[in-house]
DOLONU-266904 format. One record per atom (N, C-alpha, C, O): residue in three letters; x, y, z. Coordinates in steps of 0.2 Angstrom, whole numbers, plus 5000, padded with zeros to 4 digits. Layout:
BEGIN
AlaXYZ ...
END
This chain:
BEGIN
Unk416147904765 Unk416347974764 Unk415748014765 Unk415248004762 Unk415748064771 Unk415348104770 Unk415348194766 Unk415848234767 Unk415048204765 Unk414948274761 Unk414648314764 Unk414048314767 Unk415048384764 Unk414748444768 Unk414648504763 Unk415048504758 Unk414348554765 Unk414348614762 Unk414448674765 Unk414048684770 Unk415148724763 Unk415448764767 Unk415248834763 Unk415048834757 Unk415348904769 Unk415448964764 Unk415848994767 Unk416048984773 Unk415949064763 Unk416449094768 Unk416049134773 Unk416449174776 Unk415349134775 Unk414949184778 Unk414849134786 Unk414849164791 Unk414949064785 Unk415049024790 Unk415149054800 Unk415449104799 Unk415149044804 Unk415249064809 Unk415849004812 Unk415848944811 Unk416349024815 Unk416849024817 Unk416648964824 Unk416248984829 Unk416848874825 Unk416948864831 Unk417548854832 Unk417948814829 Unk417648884838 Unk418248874840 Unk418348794843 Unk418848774841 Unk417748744848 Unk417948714850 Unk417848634844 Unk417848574845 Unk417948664839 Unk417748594833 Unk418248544833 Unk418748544836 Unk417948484830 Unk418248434833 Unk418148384827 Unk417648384824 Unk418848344825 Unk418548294818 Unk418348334812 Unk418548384810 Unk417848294809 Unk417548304803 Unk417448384804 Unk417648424799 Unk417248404808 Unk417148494810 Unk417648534808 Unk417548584805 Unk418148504813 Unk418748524813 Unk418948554806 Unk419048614804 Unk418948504803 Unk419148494794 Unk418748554791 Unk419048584787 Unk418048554793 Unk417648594789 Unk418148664791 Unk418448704787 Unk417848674800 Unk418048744801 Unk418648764799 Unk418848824799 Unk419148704796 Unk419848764793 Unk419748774785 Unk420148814782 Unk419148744783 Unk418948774777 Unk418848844777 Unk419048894775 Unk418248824782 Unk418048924781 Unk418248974784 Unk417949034785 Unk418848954788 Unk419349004788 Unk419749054781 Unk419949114780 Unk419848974778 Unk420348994772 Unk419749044768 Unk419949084764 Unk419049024768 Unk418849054766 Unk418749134767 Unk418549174762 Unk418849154772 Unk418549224774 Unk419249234777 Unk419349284781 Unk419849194776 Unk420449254778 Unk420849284770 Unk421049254765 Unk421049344772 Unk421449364767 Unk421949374769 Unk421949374775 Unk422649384763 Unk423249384762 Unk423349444768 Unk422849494768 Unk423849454772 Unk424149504776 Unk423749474782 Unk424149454785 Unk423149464785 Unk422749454789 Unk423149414795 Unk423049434801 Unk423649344796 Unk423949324797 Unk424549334798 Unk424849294794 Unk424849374803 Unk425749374806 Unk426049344805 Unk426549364802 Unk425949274808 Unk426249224806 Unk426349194799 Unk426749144798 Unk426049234796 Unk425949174787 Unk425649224782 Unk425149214779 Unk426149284782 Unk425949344779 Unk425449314772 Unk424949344771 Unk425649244767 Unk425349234761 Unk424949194762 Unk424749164757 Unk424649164768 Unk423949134770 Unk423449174769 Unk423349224772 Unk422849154764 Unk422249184764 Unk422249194755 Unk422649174751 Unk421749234753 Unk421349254747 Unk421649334744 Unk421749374748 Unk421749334740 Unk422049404737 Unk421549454737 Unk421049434735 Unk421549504739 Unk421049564739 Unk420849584732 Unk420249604731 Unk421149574727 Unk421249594721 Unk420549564719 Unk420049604718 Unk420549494719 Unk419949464718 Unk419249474718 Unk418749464714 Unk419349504728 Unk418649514731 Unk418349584728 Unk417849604725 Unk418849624730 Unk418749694729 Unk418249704722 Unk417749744722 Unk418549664717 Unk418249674709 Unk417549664708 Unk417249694705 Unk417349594713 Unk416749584713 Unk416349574707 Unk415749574708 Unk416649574702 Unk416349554696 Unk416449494693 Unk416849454696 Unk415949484686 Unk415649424685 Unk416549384682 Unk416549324682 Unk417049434680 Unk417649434677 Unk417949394684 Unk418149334684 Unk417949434689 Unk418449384692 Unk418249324698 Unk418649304702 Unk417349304696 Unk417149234698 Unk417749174697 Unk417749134701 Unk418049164692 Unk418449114688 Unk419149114693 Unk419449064694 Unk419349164694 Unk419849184697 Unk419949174705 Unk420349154708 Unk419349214707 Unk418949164715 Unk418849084714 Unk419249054717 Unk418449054711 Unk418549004710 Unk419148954708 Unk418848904710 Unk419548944707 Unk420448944704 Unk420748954711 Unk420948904714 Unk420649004714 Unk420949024720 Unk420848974725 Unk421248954728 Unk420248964726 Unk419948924733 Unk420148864729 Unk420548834733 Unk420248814723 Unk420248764725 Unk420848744726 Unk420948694730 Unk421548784724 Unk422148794727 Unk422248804735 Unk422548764738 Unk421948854737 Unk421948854744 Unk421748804747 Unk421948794753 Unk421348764746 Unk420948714750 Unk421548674750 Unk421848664755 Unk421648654746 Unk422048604744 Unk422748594746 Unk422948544747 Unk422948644747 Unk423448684751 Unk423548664757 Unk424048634759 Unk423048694760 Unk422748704768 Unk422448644772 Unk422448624777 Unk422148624766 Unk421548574771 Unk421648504765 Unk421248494760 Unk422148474765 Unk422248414759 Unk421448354762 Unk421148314759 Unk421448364767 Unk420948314771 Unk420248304767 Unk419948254766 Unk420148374765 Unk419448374761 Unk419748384753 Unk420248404750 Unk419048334750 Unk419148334743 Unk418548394741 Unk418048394745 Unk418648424736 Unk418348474733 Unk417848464729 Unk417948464723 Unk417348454732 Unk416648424724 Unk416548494720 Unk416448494714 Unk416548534723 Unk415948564719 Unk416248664724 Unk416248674730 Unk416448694718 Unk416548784721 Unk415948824716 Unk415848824710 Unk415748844721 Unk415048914718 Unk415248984722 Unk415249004728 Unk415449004716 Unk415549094717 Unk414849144717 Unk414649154711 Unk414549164720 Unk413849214717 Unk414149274720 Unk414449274725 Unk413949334717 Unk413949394717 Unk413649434720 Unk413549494717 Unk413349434725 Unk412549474730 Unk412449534728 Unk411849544731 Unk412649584725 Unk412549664726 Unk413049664728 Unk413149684734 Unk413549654725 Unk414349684727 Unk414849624732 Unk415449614732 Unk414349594736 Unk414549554742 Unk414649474736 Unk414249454733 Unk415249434738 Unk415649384736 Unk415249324741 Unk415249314747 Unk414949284738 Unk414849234744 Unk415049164739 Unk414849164733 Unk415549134741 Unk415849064740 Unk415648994744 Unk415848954748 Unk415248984739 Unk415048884743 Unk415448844742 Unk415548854736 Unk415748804744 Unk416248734745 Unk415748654746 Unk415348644751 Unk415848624740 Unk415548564743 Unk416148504742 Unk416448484737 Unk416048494749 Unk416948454750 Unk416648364751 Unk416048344752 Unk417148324750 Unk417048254755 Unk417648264758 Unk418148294756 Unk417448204765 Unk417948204767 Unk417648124770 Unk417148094771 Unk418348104770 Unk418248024772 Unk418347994780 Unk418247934781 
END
């Protein structure tokens, strides 16, 4: 098994492949929210969440991603979710395996 670490600040490969692959639909899920997708109006992160930015609704960001992940990407196991709060700005670390 190897193990990776994702966020939602992550940069977008389009042409990802395998193990990558798997990551890049992480940190999609990570940086898309609800409505953002036409096809899949309930795909993505509730705004409620981010907008609040407070220490209150880390638990709640947390909780969310590991449902979504799990959801979305069953390929990766979920070690370890870290919410930190920057000055308003939400950054989400993911440390997954994947086999």
């Amino acid at each position: 098994m190897a193990q990776y670490t994702i966020t939602n600040k992550d940069v977008l490969n389009w042409r990802a492949q395998g193990h990558e692959r798997i990551l890049q639909n992480i940190s999609n899920i990570l940086s898309t929210y609800k409505y953002e997708v036409a096809y899949d109006r309930v795909f993505g992160r509730d705004n409620k969440n981010i907008d609040k930015a407070s220490n209150k609704s880390l638990g709640s960001i947390i909780s969310e991603t590991y449902d979504l992940i799990q959801k979305y990407e069953p390929r990766a196991t979920i070690q370890e979710v870290n919410v930190e709060n920057q000055n308003g700005n939400i950054l989400i670390k993911v440390v997954v395996e994947i086999e």
